[in-house]
Residue, then its C-alpha position, 0 to 999 in steps of 0.5 A: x221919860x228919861x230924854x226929858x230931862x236934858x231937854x233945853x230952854x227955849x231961845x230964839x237966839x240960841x243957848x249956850x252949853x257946856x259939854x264935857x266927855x271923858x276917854x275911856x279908862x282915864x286913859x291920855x289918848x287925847x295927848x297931843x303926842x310928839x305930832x301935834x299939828x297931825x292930832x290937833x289937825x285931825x280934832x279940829x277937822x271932827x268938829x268943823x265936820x259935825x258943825x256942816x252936819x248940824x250947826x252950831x256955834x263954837x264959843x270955846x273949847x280945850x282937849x286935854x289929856x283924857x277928857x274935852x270941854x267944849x262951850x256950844x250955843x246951840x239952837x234947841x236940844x235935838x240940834x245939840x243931840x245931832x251935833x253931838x251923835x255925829x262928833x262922838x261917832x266919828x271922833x271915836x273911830x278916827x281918834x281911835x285909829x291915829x291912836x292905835x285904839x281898839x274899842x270906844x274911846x268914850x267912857x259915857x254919854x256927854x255930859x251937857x250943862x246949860x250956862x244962864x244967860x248971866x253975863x257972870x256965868x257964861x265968863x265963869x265958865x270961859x274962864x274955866x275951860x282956858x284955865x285948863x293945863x296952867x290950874x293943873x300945873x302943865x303949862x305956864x300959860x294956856x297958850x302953851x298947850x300943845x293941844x287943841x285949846x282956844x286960848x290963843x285963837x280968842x286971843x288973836x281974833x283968828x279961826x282953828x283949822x283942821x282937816x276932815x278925811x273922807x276914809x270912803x271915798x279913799x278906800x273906794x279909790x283904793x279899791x279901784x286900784x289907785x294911788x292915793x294918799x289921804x290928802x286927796x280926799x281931805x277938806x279944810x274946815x276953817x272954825x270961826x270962833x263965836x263972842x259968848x251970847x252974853x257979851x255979842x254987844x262987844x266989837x271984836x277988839x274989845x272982845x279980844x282985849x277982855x279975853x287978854x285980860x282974863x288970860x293974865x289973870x289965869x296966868x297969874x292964879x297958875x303962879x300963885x298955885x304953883x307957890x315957886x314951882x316948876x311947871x311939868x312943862x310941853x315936853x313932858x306933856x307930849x312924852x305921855x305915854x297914851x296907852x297907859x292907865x292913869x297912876x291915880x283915880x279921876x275925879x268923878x264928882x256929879x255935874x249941876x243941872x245947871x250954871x248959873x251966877x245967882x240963886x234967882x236964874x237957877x230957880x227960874x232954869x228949875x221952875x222952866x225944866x219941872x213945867x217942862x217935864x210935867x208937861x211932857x208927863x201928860x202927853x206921854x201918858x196920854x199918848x202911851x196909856x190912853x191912845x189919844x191921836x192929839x196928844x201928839x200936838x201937847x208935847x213941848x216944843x222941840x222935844x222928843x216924843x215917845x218912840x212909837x210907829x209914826x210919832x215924831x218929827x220926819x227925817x231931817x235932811x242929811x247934807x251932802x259929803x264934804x267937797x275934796x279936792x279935783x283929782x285927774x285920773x289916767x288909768x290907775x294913775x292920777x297925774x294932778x292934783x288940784x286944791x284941797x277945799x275949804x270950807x269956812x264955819x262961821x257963827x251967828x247963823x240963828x234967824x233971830x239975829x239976821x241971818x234967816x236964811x243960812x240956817x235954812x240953807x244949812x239944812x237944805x231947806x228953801x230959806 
């Protein structure tokens, strides 16, 4: 019963959802470092790569030193679980590794939040993932960050860039007996940022222009915080030492089932989550007590029955690896190299909003 509660509402435009992790012991291993563009690289290439896995939309995201927060619109629950089982893998041996990282990287399971469909709520929480590094007196504005922050590609109209790195098919080269460098298997994911769910109406100027006023209004709370005091500042920030524990213990306060701007969304999320976990009470127990074939059919839409022997939906189609570059091999020697390929990751791919079949090609199935 306990993957029931995480379940999400029904939408057929998608729902937008906070998701937050923490590394391991507190530990900055998610520091930028003296390499920026390497890390931020590596971070954005994880993500671009799990949204070919399974997509979703990316409204907005920041990795700070010891934990990330990320605002997805996502189709249902098992899309957001997907994305996440693909992200949080790889990112925890990828991440790892450019760390000199033994063991997990992440201290838990994710945390994910529904934000209402309250235009209040979901600026709310945009709002908060920028304000991170000026609310806690690092930076001076959030477009100084050095890490992966999307405060200045929402405020420029542009994508974030990265590069995902086939370590396979680099290894079996190796093993041939070539002479390869981790760019020849590499793939460019180019990450169109998606307008919040809320605010879709808005052109993307206007967009652009509300994101400038609310990253003035962030700077201004920062100085006012600061009350004539110096920021640690970027140096600082990349000398952190990422294999040290943290001096003092983090903050470890329990997350709301939901965000929401008003009393009334919040008890309507409830009322929605207590039919839905009652309704999945009565299946599964008929299912699991009684043996009854048809309860199968009484399960909530797109949630996930109980583990037995045939039950569930089938296997979902796995896309193919990511394209890398042409390489022309002579012997053991390769004497071109062509173009590292890029994908583009574009949002809107829900089939409420015109793109039918995207989504379905997406996912390998005849639109």
């Amino acid at each position: 019963m306990g993957r029931h509660k995480r379940s999400l509402p029904d939408s057929k435009d998608g729902i937008l959802v906070e998701v937050s992790d923490r590394v391991i012991g507190a530990r900055a291993l998610l520091t930028p470092g003296r390499n920026p563009r390497a890390f931020n690289e590596l971070v954005v290439g994880l993500i671009g790569r799990a949204m070919g896995y399974q997509p979703v939309e990316l409204c907005a995201c920041v990795f700070l030193g010891n934990h990330y927060h990320a605002l997805l619109v996502v189709e249902d629950q098992q899309a957001l679980t997907r994305f996440m089982f693909h992200f949080g893998g790889n990112s925890s041996k990828k991440i790892g590794k450019f760390r000199g990282w033994k063991g997990a990287l992440w201290q838990r399971r994710y945390d994910a939040v529904v934000v209402s469909s309250e235009p209040e709520a979901q600026w709310k929480r945009l709002k908060y993932l920028l304000s991170h590094g000026v609310k806690e007196g690092l930076v001076e504005s959030p477009i100084e960050w050095p890490g992966v922050h999307t405060a200045g590609p929402l405020l420029r109209g542009e994508p974030l860039e990265g590069v995902w790195f086939n370590k396979s098919k680099e290894w079996a080269a190796r093993n041939r007996g070539l002479d390869v460098d981790a760019y020849d298997f590499a793939t460019r994911y180019r990450i169109h940022l998606a307008q919040l769910p809320a605010f879709r109406h808005l052109d993307p100027k206007a967009y652009r222009d509300k994101v400038a006023r609310l990253i003035d209004e962030i700077q201004d709370e920062g100085r006012t915080k600061l009350d004539g005091n110096p920021v640690a500042g970027v140096e600082k920030v990349q000398s952190l030492d990422p294999h040290e524990p943290p001096t003092r213990r983090p903050k470890n306060s329990p997350k709301p089932r939901f965000h929401a701007a008003s009393r009334q969304a919040r008890d309507e999320l409830l009322k929605e989550a207590a039919t839905f976990a009652a309704q999945y009470r009565i299946a599964s127990e008929a299912l699991r007590v009684h043996h009854n074939p048809k309860a199968i059919d009484w399960f909530p839409p797109r949630s996930y029955p109980p583990a037995l022997p045939f039950v569930g939906p089938p296997r979902l189609y796995r896309p193919p690896s990511a394209p890398t570059r042409r390489l022309q091999i002579e012997g053991t020697r390769i004497v071109e190299r062509g173009e590292i390929p890029v994908v583009e990751m574009r949002s809107s791919v829900w089939p409420g909003r015109g793109q039918e079949g995207e989504l379905a090609r997406a996912r390998g199935q005849p639109p």
